[in-house]
Backbone of each chain as ProteinMPNN parsed JSONL, in Angstrom:
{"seq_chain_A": "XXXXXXXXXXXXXXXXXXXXXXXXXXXXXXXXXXXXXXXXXXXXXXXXXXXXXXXXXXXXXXXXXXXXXXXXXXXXXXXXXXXXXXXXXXXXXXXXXXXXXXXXXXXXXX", "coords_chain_A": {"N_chain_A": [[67.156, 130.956, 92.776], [68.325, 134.081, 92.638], [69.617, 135.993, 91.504], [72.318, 136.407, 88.483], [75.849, 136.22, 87.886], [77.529, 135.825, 85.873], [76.852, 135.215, 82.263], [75.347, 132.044, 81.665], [76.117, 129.129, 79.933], [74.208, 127.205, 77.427], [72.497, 124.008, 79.274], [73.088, 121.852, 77.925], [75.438, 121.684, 76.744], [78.981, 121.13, 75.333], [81.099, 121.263, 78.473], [83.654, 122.335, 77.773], [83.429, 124.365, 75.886], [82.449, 126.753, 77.455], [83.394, 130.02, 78.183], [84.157, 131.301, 80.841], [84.47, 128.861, 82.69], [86.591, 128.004, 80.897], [88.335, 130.068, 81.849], [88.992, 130.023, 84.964], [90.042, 127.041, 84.45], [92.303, 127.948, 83.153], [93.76, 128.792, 84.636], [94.261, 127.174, 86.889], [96.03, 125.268, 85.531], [98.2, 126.758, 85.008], [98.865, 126.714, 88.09], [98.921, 123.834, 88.769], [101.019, 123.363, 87.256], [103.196, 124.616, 88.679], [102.869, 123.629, 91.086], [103.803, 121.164, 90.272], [106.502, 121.864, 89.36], [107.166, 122.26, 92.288], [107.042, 120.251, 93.911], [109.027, 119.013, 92.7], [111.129, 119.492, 93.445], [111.379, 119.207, 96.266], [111.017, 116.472, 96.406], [113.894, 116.296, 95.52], [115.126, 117.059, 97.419], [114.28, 115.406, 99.476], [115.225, 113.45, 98.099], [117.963, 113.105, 98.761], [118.335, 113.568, 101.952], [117.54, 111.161, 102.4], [119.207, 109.654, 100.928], [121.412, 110.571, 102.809], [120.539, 109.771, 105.671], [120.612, 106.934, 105.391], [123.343, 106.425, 104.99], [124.163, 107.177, 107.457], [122.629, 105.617, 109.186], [120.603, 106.332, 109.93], [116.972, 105.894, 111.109], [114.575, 105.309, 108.357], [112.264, 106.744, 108.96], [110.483, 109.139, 111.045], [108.45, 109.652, 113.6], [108.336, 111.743, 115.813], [109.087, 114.329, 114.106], [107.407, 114.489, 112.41], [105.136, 114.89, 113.443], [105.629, 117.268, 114.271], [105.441, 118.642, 111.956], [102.582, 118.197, 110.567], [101.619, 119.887, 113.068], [102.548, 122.204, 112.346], [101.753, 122.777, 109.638], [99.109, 122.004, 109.878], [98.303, 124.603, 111.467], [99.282, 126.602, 109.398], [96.988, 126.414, 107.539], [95.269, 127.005, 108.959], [95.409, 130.034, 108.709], [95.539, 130.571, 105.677], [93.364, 129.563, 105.154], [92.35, 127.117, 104.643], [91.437, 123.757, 104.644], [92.634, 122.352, 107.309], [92.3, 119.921, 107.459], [92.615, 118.969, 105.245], [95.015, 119.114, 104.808], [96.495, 117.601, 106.677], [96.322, 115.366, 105.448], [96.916, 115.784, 102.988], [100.092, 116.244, 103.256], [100.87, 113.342, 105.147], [100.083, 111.87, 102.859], [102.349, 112.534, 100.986], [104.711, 112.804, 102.354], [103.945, 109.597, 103.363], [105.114, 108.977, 100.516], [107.974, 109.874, 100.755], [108.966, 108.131, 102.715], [108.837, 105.632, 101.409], [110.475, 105.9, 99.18], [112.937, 106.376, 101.106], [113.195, 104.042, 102.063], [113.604, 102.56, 100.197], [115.709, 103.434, 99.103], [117.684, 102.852, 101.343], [117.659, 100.169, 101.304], [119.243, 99.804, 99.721], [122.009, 100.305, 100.397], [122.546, 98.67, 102.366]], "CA_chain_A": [[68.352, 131.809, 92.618], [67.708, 135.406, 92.281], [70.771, 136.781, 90.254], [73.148, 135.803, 88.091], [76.564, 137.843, 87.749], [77.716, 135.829, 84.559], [75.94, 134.409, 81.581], [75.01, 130.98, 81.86], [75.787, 127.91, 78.952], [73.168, 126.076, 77.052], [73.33, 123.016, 79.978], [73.243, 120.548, 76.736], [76.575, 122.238, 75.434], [79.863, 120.742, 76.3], [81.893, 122.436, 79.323], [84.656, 122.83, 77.574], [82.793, 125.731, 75.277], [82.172, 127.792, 78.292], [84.574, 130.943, 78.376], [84.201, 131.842, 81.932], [85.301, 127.614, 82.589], [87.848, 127.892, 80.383], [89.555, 131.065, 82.174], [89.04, 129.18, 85.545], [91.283, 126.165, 83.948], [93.54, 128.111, 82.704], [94.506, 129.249, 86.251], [94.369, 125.793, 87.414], [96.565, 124.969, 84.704], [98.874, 127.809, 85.984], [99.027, 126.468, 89.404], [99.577, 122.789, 88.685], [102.479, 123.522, 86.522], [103.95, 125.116, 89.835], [102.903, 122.784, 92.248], [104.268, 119.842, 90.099], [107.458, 121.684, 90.015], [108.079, 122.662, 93.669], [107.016, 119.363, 94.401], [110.238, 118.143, 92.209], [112.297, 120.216, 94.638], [110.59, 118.624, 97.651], [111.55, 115.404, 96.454], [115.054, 116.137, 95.689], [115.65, 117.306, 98.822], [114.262, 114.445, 100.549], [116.521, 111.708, 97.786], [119.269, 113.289, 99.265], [118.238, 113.465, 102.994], [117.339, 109.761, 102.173], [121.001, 109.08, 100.961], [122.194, 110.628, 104.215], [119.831, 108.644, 106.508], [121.021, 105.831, 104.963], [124.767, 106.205, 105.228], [124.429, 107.639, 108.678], [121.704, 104.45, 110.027], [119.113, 106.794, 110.645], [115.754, 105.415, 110.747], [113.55, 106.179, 107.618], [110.752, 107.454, 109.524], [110.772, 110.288, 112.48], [107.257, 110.171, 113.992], [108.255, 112.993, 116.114], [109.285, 115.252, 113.264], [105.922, 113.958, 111.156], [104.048, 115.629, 114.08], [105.857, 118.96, 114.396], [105.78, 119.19, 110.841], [101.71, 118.252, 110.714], [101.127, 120.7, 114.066], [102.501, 123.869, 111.835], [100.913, 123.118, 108.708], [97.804, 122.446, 110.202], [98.246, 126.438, 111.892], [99.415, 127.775, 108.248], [96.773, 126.154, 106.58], [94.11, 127.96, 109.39], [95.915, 131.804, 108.513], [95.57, 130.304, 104.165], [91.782, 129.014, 105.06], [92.793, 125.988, 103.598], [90.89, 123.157, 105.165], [93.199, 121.733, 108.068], [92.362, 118.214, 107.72], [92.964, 118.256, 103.885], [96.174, 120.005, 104.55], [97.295, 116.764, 107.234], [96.005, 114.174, 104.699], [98.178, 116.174, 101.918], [101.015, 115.951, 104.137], [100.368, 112.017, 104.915], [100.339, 111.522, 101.439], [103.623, 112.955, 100.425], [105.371, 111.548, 103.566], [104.107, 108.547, 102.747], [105.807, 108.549, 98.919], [109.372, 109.709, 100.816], [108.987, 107.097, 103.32], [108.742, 105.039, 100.334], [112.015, 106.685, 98.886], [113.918, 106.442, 102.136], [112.818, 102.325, 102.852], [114.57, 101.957, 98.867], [117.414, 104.088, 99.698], [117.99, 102.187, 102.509], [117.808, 98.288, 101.043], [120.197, 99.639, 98.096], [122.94, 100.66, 100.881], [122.568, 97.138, 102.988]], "C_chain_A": [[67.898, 133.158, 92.067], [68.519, 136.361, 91.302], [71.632, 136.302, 89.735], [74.42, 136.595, 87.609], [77.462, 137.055, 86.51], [77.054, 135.15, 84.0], [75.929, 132.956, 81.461], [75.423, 129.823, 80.17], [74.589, 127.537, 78.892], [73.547, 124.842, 77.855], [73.953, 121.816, 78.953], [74.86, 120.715, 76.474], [77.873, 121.628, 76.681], [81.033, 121.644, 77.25], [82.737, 123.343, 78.576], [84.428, 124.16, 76.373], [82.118, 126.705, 76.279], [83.666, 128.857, 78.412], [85.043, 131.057, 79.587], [84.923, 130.114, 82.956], [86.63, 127.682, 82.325], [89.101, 128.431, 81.22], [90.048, 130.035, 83.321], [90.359, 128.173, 85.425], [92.399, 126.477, 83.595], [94.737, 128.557, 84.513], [95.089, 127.812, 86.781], [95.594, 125.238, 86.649], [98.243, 125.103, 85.235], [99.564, 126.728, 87.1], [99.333, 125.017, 89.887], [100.661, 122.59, 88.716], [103.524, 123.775, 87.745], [104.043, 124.103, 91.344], [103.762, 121.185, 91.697], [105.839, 119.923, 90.115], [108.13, 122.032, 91.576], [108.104, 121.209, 94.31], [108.704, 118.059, 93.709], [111.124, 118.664, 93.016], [112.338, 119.491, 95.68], [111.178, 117.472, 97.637], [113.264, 114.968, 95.729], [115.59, 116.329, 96.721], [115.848, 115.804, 99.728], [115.133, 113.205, 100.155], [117.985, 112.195, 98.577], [119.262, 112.941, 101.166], [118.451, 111.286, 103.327], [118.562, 108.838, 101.856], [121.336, 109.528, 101.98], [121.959, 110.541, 105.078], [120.28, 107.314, 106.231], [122.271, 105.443, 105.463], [124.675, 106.512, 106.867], [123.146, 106.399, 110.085], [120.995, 105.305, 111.101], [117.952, 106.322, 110.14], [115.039, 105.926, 109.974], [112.779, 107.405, 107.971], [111.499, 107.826, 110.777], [109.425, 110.372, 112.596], [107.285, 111.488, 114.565], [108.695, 114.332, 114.814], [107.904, 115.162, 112.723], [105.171, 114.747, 112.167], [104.223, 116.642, 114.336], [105.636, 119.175, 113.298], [103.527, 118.888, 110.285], [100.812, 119.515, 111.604], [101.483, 122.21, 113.316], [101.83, 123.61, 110.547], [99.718, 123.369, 108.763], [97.53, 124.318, 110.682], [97.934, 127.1, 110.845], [98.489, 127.161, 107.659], [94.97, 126.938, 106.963], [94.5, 129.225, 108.31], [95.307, 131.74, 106.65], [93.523, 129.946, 103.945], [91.845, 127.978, 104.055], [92.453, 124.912, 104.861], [92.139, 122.263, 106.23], [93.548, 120.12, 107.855], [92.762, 117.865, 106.861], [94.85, 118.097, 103.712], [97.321, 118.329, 105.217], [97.4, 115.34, 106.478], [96.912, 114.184, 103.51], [99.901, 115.674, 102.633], [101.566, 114.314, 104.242], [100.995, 111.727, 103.789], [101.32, 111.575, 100.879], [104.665, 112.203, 101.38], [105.347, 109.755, 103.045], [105.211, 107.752, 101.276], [107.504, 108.64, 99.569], [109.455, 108.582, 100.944], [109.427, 105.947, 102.444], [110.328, 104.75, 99.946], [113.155, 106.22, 99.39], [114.19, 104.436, 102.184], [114.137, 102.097, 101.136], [115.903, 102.595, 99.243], [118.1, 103.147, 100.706], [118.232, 101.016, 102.215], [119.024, 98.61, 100.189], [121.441, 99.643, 99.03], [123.574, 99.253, 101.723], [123.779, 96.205, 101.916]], "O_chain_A": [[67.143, 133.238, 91.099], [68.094, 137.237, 90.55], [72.114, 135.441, 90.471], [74.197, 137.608, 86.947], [78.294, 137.85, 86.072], [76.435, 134.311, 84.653], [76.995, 132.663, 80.92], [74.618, 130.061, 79.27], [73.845, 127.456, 79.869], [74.63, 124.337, 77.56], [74.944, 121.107, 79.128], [75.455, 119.762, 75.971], [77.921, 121.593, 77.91], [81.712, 122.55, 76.767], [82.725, 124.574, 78.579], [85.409, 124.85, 76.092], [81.226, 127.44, 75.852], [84.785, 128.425, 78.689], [86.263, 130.962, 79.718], [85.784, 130.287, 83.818], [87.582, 127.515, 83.087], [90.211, 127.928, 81.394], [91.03, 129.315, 83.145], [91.415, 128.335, 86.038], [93.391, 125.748, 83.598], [95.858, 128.529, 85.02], [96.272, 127.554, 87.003], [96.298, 124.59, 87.424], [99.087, 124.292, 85.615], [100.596, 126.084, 86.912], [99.831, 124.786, 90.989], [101.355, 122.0, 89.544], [104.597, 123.171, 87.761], [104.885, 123.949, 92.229], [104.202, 120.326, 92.461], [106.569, 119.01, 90.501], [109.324, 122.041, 91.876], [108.989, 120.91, 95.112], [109.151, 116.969, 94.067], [112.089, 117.929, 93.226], [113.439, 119.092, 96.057], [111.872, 117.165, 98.606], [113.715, 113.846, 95.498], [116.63, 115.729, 96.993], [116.798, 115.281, 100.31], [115.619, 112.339, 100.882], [118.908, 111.425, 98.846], [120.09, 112.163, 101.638], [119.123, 110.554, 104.053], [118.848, 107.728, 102.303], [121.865, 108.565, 102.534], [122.744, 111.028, 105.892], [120.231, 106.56, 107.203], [122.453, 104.456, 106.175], [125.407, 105.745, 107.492], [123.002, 106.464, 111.306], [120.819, 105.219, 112.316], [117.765, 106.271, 108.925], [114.567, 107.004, 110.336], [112.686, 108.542, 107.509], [112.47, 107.343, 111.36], [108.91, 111.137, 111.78], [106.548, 112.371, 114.127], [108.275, 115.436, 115.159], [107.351, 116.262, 112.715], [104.352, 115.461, 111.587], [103.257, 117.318, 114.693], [105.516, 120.4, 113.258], [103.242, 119.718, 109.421], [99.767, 120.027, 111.203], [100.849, 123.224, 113.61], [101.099, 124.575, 110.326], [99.102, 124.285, 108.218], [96.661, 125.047, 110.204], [96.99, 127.885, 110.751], [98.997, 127.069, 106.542], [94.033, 127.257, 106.231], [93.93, 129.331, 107.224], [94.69, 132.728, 106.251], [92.762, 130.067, 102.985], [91.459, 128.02, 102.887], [93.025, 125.066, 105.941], [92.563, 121.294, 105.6], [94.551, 119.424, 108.008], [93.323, 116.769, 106.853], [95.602, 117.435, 102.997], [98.361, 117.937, 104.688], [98.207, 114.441, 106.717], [97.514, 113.221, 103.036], [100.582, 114.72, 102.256], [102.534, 113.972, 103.563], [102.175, 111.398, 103.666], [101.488, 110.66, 100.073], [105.286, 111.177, 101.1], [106.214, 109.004, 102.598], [105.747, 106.656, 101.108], [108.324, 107.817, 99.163], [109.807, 107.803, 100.059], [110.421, 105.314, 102.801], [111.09, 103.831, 100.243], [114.123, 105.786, 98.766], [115.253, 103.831, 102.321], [115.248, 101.568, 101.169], [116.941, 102.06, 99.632], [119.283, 102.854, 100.527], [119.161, 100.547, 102.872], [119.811, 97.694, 99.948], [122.262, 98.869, 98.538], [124.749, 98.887, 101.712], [124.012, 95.017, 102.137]]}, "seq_chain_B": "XXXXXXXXXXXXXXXXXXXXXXXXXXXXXXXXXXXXXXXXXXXXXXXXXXXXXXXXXXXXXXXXXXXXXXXXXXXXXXXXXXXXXXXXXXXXXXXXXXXXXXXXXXXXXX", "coords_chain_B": {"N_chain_B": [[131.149, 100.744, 101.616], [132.971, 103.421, 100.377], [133.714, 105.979, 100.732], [132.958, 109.154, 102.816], [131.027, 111.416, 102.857], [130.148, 113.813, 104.359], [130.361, 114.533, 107.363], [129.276, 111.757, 110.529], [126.669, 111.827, 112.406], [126.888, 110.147, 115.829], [125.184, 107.562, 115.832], [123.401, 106.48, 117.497], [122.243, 108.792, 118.373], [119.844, 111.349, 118.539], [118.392, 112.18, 115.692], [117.583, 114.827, 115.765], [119.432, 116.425, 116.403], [121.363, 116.668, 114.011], [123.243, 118.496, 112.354], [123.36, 118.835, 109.496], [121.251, 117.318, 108.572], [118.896, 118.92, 110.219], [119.191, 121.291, 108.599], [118.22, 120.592, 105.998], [115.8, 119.886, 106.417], [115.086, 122.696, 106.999], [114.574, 123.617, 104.647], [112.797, 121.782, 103.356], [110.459, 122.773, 105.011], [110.292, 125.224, 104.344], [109.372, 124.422, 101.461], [107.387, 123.24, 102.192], [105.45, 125.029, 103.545], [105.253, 126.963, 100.959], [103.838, 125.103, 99.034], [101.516, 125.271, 100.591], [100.426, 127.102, 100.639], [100.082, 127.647, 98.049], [97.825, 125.524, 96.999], [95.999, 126.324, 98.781], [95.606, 128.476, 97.203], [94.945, 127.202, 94.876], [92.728, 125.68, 95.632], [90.95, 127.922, 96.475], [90.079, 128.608, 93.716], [89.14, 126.517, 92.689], [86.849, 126.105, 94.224], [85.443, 128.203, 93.683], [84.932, 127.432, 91.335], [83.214, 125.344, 91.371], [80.865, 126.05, 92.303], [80.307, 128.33, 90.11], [79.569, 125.446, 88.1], [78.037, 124.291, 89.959], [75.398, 126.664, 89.638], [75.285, 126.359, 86.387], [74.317, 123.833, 86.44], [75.844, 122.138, 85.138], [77.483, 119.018, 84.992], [79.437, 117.792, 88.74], [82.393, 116.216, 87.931], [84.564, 115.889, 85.399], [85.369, 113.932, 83.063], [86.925, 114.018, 81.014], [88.719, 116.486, 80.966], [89.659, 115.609, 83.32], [91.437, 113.572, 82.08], [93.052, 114.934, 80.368], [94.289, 116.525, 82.043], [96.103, 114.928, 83.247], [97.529, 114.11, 81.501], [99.123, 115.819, 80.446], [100.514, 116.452, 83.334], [101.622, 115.043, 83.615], [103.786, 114.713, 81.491], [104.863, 116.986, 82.248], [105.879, 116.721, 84.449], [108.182, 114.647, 83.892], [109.962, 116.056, 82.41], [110.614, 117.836, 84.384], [111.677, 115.759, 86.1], [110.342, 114.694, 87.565], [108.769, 111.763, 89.469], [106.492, 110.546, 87.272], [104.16, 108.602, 87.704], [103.614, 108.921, 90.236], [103.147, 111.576, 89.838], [100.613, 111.928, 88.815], [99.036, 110.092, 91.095], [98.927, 111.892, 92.656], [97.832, 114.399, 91.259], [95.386, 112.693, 91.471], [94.682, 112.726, 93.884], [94.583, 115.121, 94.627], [92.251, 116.278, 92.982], [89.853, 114.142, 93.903], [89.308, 115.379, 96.241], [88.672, 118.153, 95.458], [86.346, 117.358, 93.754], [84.392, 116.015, 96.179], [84.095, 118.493, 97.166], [82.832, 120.095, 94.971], [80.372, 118.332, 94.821], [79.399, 118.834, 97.492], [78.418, 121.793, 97.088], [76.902, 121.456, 94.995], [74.928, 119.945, 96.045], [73.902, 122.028, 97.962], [72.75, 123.693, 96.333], [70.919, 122.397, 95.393]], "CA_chain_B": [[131.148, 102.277, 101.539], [134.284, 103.746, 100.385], [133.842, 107.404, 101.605], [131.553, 109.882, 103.415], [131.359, 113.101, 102.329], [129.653, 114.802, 105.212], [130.664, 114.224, 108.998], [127.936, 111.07, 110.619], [126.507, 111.662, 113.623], [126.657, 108.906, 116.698], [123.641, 106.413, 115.096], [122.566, 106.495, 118.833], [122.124, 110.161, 119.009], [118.71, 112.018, 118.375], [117.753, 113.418, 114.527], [117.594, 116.393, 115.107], [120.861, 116.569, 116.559], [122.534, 116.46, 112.985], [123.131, 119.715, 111.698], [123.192, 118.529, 108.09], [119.556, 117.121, 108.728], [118.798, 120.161, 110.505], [119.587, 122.251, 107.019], [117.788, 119.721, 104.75], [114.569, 120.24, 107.032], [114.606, 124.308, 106.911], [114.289, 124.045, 102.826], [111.929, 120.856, 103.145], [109.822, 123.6, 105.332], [109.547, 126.396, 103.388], [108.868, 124.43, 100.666], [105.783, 123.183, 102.505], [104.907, 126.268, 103.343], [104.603, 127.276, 100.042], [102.819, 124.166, 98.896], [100.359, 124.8, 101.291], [99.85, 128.467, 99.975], [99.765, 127.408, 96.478], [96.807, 124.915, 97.26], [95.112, 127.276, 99.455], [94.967, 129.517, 96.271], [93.919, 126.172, 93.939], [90.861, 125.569, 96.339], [89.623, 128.705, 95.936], [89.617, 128.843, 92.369], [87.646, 125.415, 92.281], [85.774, 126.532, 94.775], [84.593, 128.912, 92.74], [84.234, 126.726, 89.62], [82.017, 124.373, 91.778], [79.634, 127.241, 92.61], [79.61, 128.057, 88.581], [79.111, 124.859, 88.325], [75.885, 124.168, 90.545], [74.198, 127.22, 88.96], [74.996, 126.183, 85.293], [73.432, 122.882, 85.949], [77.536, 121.237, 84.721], [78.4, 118.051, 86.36], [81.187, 118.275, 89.695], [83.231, 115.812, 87.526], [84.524, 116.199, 83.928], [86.689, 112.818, 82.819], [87.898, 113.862, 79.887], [89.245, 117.112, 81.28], [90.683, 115.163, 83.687], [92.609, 112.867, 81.334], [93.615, 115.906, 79.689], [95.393, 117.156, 83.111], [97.179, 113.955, 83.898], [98.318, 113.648, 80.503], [99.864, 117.345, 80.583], [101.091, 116.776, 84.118], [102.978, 113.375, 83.232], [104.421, 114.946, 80.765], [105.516, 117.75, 82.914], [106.912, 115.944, 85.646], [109.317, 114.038, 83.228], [110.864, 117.363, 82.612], [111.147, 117.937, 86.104], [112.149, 114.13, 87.03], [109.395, 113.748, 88.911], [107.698, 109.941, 88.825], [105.148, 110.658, 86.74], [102.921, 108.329, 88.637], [103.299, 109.819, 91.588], [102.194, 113.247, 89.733], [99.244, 111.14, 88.677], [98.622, 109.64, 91.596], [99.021, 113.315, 93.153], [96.623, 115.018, 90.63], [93.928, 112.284, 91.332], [94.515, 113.512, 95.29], [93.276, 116.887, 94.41], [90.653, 115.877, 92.241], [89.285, 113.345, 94.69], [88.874, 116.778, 97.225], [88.265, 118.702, 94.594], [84.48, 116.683, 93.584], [83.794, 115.855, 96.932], [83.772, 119.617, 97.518], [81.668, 120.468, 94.22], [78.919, 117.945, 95.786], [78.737, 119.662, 98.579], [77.931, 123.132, 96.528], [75.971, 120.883, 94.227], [73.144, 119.432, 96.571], [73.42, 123.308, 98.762], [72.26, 124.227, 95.524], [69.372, 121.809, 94.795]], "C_chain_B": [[132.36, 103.102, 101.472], [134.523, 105.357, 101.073], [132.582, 108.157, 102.042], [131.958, 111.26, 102.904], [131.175, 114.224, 103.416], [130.119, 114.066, 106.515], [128.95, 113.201, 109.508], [128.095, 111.329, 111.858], [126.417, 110.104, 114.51], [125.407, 108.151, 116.09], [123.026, 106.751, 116.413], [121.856, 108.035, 119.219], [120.825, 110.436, 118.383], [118.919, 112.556, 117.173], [118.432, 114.356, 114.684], [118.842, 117.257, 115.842], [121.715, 117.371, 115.783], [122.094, 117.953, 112.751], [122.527, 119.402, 110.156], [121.41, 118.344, 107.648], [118.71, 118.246, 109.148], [117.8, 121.108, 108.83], [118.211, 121.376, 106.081], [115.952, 119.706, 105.436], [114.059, 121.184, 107.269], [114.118, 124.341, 105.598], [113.263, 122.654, 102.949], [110.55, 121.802, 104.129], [109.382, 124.368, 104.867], [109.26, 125.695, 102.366], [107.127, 123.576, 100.992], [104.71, 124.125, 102.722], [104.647, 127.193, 102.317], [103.45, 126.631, 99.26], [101.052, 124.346, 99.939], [99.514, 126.277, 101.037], [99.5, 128.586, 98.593], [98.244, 126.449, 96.677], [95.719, 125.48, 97.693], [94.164, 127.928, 98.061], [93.904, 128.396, 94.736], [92.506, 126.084, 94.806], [90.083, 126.425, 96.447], [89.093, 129.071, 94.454], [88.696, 127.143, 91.998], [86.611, 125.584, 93.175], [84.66, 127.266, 94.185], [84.298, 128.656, 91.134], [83.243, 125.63, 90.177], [81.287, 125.01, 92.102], [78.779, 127.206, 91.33], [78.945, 126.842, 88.308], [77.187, 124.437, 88.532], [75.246, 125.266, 89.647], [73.849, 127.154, 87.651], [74.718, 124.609, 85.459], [75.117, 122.209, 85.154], [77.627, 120.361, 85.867], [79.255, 118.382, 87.51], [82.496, 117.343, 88.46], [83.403, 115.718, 86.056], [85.753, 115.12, 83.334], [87.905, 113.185, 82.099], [88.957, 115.338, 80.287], [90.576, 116.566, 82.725], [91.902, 114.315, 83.058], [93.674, 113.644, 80.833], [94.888, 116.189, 80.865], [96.346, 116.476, 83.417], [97.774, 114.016, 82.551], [99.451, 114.828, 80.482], [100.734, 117.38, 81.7], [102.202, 115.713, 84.034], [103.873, 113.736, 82.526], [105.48, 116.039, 81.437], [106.264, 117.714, 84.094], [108.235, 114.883, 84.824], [110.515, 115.292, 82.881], [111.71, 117.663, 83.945], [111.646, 116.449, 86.876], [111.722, 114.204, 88.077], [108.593, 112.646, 88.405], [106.902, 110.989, 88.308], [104.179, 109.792, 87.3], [102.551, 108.768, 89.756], [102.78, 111.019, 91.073], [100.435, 112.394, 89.103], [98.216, 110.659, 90.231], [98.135, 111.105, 92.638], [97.596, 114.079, 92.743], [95.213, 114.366, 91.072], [93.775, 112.599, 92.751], [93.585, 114.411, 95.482], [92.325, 116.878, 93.808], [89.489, 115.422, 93.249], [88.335, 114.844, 95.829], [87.902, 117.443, 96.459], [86.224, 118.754, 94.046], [84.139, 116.592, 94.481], [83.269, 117.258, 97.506], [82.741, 119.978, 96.4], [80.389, 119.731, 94.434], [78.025, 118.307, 96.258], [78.266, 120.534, 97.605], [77.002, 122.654, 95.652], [74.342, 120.792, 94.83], [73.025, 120.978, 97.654], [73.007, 123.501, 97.696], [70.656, 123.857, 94.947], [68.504, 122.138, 96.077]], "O_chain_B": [[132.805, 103.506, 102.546], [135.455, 105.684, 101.807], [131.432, 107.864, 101.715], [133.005, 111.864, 102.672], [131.812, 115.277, 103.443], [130.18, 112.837, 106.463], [127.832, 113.561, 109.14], [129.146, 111.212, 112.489], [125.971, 109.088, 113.977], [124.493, 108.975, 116.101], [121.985, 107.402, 116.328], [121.112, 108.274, 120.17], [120.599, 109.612, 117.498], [119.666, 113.533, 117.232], [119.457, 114.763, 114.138], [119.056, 118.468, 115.784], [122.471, 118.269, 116.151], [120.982, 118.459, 112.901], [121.397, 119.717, 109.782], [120.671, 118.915, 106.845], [117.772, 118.537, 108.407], [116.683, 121.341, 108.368], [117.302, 122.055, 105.604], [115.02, 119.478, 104.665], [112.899, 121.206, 107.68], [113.195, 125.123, 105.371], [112.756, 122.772, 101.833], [109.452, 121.341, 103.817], [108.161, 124.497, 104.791], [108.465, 126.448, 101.804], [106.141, 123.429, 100.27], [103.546, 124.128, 102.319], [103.932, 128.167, 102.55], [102.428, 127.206, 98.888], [99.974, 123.751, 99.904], [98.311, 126.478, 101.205], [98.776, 129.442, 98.086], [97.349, 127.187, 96.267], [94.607, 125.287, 97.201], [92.957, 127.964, 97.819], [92.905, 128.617, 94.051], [91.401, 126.474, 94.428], [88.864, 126.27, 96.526], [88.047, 129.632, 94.127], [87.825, 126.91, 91.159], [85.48, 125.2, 92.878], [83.445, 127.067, 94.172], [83.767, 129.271, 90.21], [82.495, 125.065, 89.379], [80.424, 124.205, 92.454], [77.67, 126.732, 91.084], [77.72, 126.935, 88.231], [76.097, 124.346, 87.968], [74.477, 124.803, 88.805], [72.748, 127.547, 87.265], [74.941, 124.014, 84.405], [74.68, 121.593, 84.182], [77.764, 120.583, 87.07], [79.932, 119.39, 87.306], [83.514, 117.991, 88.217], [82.387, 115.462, 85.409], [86.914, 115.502, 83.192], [89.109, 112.97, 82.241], [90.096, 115.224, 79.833], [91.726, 116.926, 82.979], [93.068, 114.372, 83.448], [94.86, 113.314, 80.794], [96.095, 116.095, 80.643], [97.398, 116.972, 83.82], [98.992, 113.923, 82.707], [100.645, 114.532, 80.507], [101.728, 118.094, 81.568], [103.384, 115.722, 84.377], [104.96, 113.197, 82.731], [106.691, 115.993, 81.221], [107.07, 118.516, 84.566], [109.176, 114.495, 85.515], [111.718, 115.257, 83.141], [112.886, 117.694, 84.307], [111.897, 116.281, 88.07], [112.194, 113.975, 89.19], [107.96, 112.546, 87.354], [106.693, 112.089, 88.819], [103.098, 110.372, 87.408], [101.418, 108.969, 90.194], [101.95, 111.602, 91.771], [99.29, 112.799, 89.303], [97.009, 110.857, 90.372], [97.057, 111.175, 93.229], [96.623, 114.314, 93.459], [94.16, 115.002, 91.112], [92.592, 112.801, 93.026], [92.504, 114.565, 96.051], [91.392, 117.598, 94.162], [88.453, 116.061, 93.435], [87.137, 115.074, 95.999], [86.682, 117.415, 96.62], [85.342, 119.612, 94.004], [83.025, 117.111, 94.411], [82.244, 117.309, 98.185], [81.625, 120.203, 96.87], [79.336, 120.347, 94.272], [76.807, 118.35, 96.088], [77.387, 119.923, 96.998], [76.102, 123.464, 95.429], [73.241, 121.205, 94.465], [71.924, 121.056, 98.198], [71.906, 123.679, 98.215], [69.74, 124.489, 94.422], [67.301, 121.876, 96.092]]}, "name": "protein", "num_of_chains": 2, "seq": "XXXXXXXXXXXXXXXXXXXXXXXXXXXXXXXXXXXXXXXXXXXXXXXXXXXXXXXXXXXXXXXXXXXXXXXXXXXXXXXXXXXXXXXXXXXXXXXXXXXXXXXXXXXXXXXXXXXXXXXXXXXXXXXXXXXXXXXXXXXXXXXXXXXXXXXXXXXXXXXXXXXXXXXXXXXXXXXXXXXXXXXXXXXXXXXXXXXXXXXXXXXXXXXXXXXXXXXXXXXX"}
């Protein structure tokens, strides 16, 4: 390695006494906080959609929606340079938890 | 079911038919589309703490900093009435990415 553009920790010393770490985290910190609440939005939306799938004996799950809604994130997640595949696995993942949501919504109304 | 509040479409009819559903899938959009711009901007800031990282010779994974985050985010999703396991189970999502990406920058480094 030929340059270094900030000063380096003793490696012995624990992370969390690095300044240039710290700032880092604090961003992260930041950006959690925000993602944990939009994600409470996300999933009010969907308890409600989920109560009115229910009453209306629509099927939990919409594969075709799950794949229009995969085919543009994957796009916005090229334009963000945000790894595509992580972006459909994120996606997945959250789907999955409505799905979840919707299947309980659904037994409570039966 | 004693009343409906909203007009039900035919059960037989197509999704995306319903207006109501419609609506409840423009705001379940943009808020992916922000999610997926907020993430964008988290992966480059660990991106660039897994760089630091490799050249200070610091582990990709830091436990106790992680305990720290779930404990902070559990707490912060109860505010927001979101499961807290699901923000757990969430956080260890991005983590999981998160190390497998400081790896990589780890062994490009050795």
């Amino acid at each position: 390695m030929s340059s270094q553009t900030q000063p380096l920790p003793d490696p012995s010393s624990d992370a969390s006494d690095d300044p240039a770490l710290a700032a880092f985290r604090k961003s992260i910190d930041n950006i959690d906080a925000a993602l944990i609440h939009i994600l409470a939005e996300r999933f009010r939306i969907t308890q409600a959609v989920g109560e009115y799938k229910a009453r209306a004996s629509l099927p939990p799950a919409d594969p075709q929606r799950e794949q229009r809604q995969i085919t543009r994130l994957r796009k916005l997640s090229e334009e963000a340079e945000l790894d595509p595949e992580f972006s459909e696995k994120f996606l997945r993942f959250i789907i999955d938890e409505v799905i979840h949501h919707h299947e309980q919504a659904q037994s409570r109304s039966d």
